[in-house]
One Martini backbone bead per residue (centre of mass of N, CA, C, O) as a GRO file, in nm:
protein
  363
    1UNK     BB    1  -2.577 -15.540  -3.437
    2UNK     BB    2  -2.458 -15.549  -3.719
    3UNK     BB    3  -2.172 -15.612  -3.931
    4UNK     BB    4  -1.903 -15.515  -4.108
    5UNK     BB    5  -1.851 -15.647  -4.452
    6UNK     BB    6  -1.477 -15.641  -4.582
    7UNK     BB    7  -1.455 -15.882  -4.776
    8UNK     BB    8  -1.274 -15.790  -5.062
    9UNK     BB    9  -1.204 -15.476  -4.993
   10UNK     BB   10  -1.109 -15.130  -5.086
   11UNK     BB   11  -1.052 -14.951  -4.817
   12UNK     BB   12  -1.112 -14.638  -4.634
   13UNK     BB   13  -0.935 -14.433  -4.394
   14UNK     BB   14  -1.047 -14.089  -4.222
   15UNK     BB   15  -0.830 -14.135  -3.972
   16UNK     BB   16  -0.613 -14.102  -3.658
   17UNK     BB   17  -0.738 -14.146  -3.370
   18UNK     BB   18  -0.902 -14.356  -3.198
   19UNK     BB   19  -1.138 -14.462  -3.412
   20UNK     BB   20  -0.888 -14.570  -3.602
   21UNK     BB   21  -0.690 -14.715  -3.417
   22UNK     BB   22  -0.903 -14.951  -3.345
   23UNK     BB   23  -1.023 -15.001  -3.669
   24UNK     BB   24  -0.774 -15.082  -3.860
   25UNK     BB   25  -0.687 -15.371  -3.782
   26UNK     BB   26  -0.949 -15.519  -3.827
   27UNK     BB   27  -1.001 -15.391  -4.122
   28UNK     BB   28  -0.737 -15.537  -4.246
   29UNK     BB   29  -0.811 -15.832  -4.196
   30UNK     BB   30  -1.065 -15.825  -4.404
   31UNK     BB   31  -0.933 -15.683  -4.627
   32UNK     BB   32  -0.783 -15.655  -4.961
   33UNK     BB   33  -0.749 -15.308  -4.907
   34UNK     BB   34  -0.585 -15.055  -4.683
   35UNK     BB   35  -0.631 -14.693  -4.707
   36UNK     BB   36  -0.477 -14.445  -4.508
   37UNK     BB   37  -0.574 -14.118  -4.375
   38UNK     BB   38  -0.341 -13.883  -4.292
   39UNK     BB   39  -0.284 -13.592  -4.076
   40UNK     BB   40  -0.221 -13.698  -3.715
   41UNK     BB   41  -0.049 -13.846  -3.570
   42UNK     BB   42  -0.062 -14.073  -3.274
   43UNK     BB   43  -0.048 -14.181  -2.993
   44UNK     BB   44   0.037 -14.499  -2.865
   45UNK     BB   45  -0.112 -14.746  -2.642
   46UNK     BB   46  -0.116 -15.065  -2.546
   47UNK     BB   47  -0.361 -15.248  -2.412
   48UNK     BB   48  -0.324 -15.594  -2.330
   49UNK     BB   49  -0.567 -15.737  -2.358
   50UNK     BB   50  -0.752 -16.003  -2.184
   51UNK     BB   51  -0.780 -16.272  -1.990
   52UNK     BB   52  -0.914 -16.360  -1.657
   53UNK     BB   53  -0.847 -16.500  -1.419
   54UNK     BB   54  -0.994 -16.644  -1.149
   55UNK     BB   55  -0.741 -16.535  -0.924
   56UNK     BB   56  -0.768 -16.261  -0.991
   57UNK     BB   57  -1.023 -16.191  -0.945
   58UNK     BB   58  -1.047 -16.267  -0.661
   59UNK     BB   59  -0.801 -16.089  -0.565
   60UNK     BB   60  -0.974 -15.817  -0.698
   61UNK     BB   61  -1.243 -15.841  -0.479
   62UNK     BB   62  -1.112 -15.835  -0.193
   63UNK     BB   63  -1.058 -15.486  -0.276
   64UNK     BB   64  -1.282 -15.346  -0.421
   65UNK     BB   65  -1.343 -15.094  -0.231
   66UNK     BB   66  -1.021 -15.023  -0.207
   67UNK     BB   67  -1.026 -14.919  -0.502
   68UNK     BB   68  -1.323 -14.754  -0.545
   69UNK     BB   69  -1.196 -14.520  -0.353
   70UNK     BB   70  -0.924 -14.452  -0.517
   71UNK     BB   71  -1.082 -14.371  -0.769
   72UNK     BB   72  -1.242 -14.103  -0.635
   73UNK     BB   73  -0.952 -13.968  -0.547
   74UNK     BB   74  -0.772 -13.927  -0.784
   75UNK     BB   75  -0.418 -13.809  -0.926
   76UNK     BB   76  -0.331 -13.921  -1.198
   77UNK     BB   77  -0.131 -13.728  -1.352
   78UNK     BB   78  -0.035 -13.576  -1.055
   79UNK     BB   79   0.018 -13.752  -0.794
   80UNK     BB   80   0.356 -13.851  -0.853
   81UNK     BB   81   0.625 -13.771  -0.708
   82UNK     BB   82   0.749 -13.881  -0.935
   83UNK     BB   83   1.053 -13.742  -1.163
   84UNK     BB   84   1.175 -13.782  -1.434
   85UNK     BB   85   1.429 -13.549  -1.414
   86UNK     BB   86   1.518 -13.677  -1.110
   87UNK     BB   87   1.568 -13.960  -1.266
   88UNK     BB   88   1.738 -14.178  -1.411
   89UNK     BB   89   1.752 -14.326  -1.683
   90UNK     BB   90   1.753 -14.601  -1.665
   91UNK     BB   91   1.500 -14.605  -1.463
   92UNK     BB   92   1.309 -14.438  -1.700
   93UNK     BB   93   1.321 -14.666  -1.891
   94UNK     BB   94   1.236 -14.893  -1.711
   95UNK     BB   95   0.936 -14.744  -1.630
   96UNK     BB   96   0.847 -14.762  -1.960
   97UNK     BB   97   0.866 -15.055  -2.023
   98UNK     BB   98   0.677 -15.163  -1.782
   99UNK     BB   99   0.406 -15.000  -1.898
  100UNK     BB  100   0.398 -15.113  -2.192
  101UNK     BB  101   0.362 -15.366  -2.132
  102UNK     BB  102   0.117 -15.353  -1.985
  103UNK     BB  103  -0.057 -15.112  -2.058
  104UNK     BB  104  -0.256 -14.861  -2.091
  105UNK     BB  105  -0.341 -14.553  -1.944
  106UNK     BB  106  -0.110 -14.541  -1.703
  107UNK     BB  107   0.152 -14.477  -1.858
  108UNK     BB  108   0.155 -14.168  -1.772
  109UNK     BB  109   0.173 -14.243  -1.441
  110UNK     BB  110   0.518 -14.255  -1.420
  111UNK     BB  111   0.529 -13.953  -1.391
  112UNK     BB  112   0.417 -13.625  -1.289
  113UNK     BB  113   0.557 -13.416  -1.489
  114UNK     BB  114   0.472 -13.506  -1.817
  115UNK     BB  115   0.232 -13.229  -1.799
  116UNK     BB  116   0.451 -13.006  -1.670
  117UNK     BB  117   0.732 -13.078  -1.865
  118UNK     BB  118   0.857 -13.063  -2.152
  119UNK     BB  119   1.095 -13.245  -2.100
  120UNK     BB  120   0.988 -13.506  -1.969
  121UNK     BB  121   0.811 -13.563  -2.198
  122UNK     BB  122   1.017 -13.606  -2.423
  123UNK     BB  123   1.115 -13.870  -2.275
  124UNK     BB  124   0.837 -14.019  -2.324
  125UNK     BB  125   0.814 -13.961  -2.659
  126UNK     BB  126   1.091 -14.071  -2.707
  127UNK     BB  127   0.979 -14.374  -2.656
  128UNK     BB  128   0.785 -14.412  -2.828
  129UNK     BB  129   0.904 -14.365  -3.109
  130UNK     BB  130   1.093 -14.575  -3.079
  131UNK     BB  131   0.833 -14.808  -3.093
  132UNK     BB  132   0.748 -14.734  -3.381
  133UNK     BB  133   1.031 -14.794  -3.520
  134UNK     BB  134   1.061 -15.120  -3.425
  135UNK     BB  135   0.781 -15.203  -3.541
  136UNK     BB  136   0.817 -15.060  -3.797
  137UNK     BB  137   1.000 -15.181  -4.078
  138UNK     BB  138   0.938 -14.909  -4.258
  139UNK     BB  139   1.122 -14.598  -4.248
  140UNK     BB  140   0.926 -14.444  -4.368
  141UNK     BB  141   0.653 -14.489  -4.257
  142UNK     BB  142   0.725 -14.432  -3.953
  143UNK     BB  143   0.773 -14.193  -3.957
  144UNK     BB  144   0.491 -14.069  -4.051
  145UNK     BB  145   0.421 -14.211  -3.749
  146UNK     BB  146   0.541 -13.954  -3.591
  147UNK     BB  147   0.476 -13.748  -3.337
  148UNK     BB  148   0.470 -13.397  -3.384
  149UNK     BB  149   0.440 -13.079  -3.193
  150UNK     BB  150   0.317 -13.241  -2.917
  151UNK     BB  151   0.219 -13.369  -2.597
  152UNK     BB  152   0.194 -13.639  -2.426
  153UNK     BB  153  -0.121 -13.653  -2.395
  154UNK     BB  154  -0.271 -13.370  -2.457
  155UNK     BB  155  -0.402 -13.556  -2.631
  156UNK     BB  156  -0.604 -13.801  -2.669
  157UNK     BB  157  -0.479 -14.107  -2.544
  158UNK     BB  158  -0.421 -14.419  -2.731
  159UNK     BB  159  -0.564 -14.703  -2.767
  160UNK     BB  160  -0.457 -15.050  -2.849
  161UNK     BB  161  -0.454 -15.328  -3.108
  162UNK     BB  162  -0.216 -15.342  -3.357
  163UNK     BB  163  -0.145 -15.109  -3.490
  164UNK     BB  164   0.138 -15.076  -3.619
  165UNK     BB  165   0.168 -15.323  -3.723
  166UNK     BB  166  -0.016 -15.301  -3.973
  167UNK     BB  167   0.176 -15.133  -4.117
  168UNK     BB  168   0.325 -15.440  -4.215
  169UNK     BB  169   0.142 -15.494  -4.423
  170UNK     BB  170   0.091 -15.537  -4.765
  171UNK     BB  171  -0.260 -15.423  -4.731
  172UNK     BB  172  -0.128 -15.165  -4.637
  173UNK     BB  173  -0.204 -14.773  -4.683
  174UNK     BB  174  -0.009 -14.492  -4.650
  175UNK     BB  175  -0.148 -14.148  -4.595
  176UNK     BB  176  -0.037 -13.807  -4.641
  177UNK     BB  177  -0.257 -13.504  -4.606
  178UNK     BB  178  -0.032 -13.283  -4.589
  179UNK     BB  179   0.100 -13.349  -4.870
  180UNK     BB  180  -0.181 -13.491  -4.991
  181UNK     BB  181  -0.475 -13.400  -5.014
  182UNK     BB  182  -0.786 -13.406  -5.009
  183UNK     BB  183  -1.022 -13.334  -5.286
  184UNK     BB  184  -1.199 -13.559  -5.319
  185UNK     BB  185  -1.515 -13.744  -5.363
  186UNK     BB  186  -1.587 -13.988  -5.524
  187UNK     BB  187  -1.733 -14.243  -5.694
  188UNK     BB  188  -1.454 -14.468  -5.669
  189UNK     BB  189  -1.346 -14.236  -5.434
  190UNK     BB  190  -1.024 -14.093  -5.363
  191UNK     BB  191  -0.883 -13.751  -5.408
  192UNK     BB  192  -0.569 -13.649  -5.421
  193UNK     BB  193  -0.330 -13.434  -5.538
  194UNK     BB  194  -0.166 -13.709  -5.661
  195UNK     BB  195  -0.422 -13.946  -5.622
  196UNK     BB  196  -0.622 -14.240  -5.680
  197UNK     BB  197  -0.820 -14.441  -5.479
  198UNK     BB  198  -1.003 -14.700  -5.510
  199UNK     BB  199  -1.312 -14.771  -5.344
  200UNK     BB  200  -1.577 -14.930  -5.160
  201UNK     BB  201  -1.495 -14.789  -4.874
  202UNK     BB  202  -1.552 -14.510  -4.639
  203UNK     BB  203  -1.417 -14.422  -4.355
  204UNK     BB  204  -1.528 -14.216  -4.090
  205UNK     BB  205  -1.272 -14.083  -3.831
  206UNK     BB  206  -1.328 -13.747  -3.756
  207UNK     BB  207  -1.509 -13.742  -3.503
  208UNK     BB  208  -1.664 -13.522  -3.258
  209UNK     BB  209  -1.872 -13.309  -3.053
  210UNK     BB  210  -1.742 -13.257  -2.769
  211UNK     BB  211  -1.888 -13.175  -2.455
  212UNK     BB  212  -2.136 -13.023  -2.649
  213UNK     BB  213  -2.306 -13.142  -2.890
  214UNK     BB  214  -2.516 -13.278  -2.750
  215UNK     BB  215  -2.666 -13.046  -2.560
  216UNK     BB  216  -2.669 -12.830  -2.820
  217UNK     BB  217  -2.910 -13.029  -2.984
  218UNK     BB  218  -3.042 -12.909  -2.794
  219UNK     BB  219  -3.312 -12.626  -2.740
  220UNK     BB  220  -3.214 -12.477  -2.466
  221UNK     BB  221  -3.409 -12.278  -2.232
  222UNK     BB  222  -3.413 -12.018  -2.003
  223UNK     BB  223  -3.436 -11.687  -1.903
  224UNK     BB  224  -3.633 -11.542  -2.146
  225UNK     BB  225  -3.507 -11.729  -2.393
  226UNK     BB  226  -3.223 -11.813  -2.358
  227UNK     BB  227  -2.981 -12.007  -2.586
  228UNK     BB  228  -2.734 -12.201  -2.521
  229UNK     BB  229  -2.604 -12.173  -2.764
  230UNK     BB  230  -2.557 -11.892  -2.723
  231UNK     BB  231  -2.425 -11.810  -2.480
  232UNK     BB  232  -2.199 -12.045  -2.580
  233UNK     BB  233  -2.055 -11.923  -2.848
  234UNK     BB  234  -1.761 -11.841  -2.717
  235UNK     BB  235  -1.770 -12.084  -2.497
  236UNK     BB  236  -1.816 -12.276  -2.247
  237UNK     BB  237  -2.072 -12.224  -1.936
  238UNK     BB  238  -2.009 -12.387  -1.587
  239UNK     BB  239  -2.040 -12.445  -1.305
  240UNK     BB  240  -1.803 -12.708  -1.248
  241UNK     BB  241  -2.004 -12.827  -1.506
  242UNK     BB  242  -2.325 -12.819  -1.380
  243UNK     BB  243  -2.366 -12.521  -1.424
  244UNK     BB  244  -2.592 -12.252  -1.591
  245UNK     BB  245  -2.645 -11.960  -1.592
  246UNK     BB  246  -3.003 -11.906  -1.672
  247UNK     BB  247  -3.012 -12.189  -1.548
  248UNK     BB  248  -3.265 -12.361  -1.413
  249UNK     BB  249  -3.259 -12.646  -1.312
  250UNK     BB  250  -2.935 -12.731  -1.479
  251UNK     BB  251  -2.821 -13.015  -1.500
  252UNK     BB  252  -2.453 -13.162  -1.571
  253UNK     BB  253  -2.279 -13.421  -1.702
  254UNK     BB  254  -1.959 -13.398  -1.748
  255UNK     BB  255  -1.908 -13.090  -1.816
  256UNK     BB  256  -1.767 -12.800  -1.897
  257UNK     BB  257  -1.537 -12.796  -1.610
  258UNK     BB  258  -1.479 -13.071  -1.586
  259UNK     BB  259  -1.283 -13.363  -1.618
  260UNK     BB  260  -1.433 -13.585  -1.763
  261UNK     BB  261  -1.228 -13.704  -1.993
  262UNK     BB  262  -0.982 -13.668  -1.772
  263UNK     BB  263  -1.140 -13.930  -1.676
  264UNK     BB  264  -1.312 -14.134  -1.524
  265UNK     BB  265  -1.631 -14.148  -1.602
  266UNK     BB  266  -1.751 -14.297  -1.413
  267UNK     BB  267  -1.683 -14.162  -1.153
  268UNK     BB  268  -1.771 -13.881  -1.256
  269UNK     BB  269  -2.059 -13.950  -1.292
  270UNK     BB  270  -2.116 -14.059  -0.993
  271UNK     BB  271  -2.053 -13.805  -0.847
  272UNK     BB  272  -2.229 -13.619  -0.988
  273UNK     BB  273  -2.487 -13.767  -0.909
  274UNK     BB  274  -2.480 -13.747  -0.650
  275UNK     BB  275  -2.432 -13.421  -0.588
  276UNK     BB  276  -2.718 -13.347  -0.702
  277UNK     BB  277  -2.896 -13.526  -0.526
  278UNK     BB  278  -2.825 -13.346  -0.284
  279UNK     BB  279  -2.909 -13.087  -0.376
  280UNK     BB  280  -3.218 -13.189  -0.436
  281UNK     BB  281  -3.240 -13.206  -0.129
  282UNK     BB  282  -3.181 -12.962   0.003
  283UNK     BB  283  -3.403 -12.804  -0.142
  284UNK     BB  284  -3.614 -12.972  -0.043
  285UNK     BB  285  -3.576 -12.930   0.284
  286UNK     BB  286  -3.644 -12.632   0.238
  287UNK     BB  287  -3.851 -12.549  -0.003
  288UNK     BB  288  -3.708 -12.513  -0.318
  289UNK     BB  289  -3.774 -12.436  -0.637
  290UNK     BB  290  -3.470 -12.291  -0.708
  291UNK     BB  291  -3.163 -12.343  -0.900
  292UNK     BB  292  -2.862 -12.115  -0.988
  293UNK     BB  293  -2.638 -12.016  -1.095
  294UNK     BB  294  -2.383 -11.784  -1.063
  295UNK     BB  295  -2.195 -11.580  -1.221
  296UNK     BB  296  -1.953 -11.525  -1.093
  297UNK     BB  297  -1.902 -11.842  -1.013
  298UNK     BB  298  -1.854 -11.870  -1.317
  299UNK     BB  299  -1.604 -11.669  -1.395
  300UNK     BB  300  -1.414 -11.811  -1.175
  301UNK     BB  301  -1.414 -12.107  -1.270
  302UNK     BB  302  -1.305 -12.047  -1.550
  303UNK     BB  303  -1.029 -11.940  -1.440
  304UNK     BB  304  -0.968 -12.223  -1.307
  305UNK     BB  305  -0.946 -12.376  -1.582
  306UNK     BB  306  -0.742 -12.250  -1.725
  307UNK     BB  307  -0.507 -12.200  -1.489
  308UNK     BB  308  -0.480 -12.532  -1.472
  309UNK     BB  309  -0.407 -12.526  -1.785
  310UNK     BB  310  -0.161 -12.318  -1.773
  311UNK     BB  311   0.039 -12.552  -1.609
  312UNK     BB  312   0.010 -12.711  -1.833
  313UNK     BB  313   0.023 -12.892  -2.169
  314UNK     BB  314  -0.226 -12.900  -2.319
  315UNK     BB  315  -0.223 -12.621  -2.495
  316UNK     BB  316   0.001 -12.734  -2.682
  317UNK     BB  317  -0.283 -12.864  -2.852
  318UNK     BB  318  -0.425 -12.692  -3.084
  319UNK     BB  319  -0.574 -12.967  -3.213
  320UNK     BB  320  -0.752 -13.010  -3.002
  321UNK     BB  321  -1.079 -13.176  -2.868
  322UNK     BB  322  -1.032 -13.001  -2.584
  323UNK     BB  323  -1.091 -12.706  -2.804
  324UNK     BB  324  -1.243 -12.786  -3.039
  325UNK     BB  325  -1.086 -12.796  -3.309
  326UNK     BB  326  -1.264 -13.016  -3.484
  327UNK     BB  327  -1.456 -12.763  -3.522
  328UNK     BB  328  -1.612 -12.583  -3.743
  329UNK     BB  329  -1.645 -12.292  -3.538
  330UNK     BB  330  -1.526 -12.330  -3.300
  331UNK     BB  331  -1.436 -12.246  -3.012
  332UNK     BB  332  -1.114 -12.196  -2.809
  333UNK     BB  333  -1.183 -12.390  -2.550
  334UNK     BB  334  -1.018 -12.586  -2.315
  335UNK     BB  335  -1.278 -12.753  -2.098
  336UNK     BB  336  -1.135 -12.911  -1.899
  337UNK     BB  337  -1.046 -13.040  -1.554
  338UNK     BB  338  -0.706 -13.119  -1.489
  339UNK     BB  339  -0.638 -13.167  -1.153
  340UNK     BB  340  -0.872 -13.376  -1.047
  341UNK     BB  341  -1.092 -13.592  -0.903
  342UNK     BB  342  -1.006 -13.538  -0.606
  343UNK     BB  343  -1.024 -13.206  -0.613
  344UNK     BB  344  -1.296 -13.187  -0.748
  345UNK     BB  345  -1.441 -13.302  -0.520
  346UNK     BB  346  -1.336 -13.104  -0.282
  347UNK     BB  347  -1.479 -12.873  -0.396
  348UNK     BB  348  -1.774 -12.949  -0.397
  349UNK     BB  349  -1.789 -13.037  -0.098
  350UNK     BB  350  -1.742 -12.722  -0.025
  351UNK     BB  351  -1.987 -12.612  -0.141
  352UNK     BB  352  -2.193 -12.784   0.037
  353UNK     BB  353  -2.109 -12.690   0.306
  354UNK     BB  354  -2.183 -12.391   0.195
  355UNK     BB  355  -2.456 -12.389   0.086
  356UNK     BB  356  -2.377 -12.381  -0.236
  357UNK     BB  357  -2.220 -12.215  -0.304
  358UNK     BB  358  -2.278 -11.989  -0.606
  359UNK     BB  359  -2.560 -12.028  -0.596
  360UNK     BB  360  -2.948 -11.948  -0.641
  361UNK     BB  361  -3.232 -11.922  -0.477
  362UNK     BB  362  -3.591 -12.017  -0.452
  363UNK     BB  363  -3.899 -12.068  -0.270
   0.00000   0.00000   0.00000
């Protein structure tokens, strides 16, 4: 695939979500100047990604199938013992600053509480704005770039490198469209309420209608001629996340209702995919010719993807794309499976021991 060459141009980035936070930094390096529009402001922590000496690898080698086992079990957000809340202060800024330092997405794993105390949460956002404060140098520029509102964590938690510092860049102009929304694309670029902006290229980061969207573009139809996308008109239903009550034999890869997103999604998918494969030996030597999540089992983990979602902060981010929030008239409805790989793994791994509790099958 060809790269697109921004070299001496105007350009415009709609959006500071994942994919505008990763695109913003590259994009400035090439462009005569780039103009963002924000909307809402973005938690992120840099990636830190280098490159691998060959001792590191060897060393990270050795452990490889124990490392592989600890993430199929893992209980990222919530396994750790230890509580922002009851660690002194010195000590918990320290063990913030060492995981900045390191980058990637562990910055979360520091404490236990972070996702459901929002007092605690409050320490660890608070160390993000903080500095977002010391890297960018116009304090007005930062100010605009401080997310407020919802807690660490709670949206797509964004990795970067040198997104902030980016804003330090002569060539670079941020807009708040909050303050000044966008009325219009022109011909020669974008209207805001304030003023016009000439551009000569203008990216869409706009994000994309996650968790159901790729499934629903397709015409699924159940018992009856019924299509997955009526059924799910309300918000999506699926048993595990894995089957959905009226459709027999359609089986779902980390869909709405699994860890998926809030998990590491490579062991997510081979998960699903193991214990699929399982299921349809299971048909198989019985001589079963199809299977389907029952009604009431589909009720009942609906209850627990909420009930587990509202013991967390994730609701308190109402314009996530967790809840669909970012698709005109999709419905709000909570979606991942937050208790963790671990727990999600153990409760699937005991519907198999029950011969598939809450399926209905047929021979």
């Amino acid at each position: 695939m060809a790269g697109v060459d921004f070299a001496g141009q105007r350009v415009g980035v709609i959006g500071t979500g994942s994919s505008g936070v990763q695109a913003i930094p590259v994009i400035a390096r090439e462009a005569a100047h780039l103009t963002v529009f924000q909307r809402t402001p973005n938690f992120s922590i840099p990636a830190r990604n280098h490159p691998l000496d060959d001792e590191y690898q060897r060393e990270f080698k050795t452990r490889y199938n124990e490392r592989r086992e600890l993430l199929r079990n893992v209980n990222f957000f919530f396994g750790n013992p230890r509580r922002a809340l009851t660690t002194p202060p010195d000590e918990r800024q320290a063990e913030y600053e060492a995981r900045w330092q390191a980058g990637g997405p562990a910055f979360l794993g520091a404490f236990g509480d972070l996702l459901v105390e929002q007092e605690a949460n409050d320490t660890v956002a608070d160390f993000v704005r903080g500095k977002i404060r010391e890297i960018v140098r116009d304090p007005e520029v930062a100010e605009r770039l401080l997310p407020h509102g919802y807690p660490l964590g709670a949206k797509r938690p964004c990795i970067d490198t040198d997104y902030f510092d980016t804003y330090n860049r002569a060539n670079v102009t941020l807009v708040d469209v909050n303050a000044t929304p966008i009325e219009e694309i022109t011909p020669t670029g974008i209207r805001t309420s304030a003023a016009d902006y000439e551009l000569d290229s203008i990216v869409f980061a706009t994000g994309f209608d996650a968790m159901t969207g790729a499934i629903l573009a397709i015409d699924i139809r159940g018992r009856d001629g019924v299509r997955l996308r009526d059924k799910w008109r309300a918000g999506p239903r699926a048993y595990l996340g894995a089957a959905s009550a009226g459709f027999p034999n359609m089986f779902i890869i980390t869909g709405p209702g699994s860890p998926s997103v809030i998990s590491n999604m490579v062991v997510s998918i081979e998960q699903h995919v193991e214990w699929i494969g399982d299921h349809l030996e299971y048909m198989r030597d019985r001589g079963l010719r199809t299977s389907e999540a029952e009604l009431g089992a589909e009720d009942k983990w609906l209850e627990e993807v909420q009930d587990v979602a509202d013991r967390t902060l994730f609701p308190k981010a109402t314009n996530s794309w967790y809840l669909g929030a970012n698709i005109p008239g999709k419905p709000r409805v909570f979606m991942p499976y937050v208790a963790g790989v671990g727990p999600y793994r153990k409760i699937c791994d005991e519907v198999a021991a029950n011969d598939y509790e809450g399926f209905a099958f047929t021979p």
